[in-house]
C-alpha positions, 0 to 999 in steps of 0.5 A, spaced: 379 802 732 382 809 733 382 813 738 382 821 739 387 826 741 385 832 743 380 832 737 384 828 731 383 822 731 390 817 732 390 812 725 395 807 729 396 805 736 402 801 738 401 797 744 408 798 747 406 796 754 411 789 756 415 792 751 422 794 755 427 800 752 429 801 747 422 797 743 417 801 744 421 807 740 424 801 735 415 799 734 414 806 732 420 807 727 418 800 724 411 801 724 411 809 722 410 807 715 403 803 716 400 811 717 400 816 711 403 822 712 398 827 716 396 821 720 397 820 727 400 814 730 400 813 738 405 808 742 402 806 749 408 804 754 409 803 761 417 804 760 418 811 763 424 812 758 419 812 752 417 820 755 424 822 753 425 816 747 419 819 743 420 826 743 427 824 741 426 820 736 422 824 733 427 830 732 432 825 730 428 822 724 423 830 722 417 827 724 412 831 729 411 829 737 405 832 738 405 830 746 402 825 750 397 824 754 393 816 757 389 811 755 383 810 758 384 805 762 390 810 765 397 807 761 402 813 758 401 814 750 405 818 746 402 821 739 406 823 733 405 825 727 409 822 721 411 828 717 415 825 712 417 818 709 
């Protein structure tokens, strides 16, 4: 099932919650190539570093942080669009 962000839908949701730092960012580098590129690809986690990790990340690697935002039931995700291979 994927879910929207701001009227595009997420192709990938990683559910990061349990997961400490650094893993949520090491589950969005591992699963990055499930997703085409265009696509989008969400980490969910509680970890407060991933608001900082995420965005980081992104730079280091060329791919496209498009911003964050919360689950339904009210837990941090972060939206990313893969840009490159």
């Amino acid at each position: 099932m994927s879910a929207s962000h701001d009227g595009h839908e997420v192709a990938l949701e990683l559910d990061c919650t349990t997961l400490p730092c650094p893993m949520p960012v090491i589950e969005l580098a591992r699963h990055l190539t499930d997703v085409e590129v265009g696509e989008l690809i969400a980490v969910v986690a509680m970890d407060a570093a991933a608001e900082v990790d995420v965005p980081a990340w992104c730079r280091m690697k060329g791919q496209e942080y498009v911003g964050a935002d919360v689950t339904e039931d009210g837990r941090p995700r972060y939206v990313v669009r893969r840009v490159t291979a």
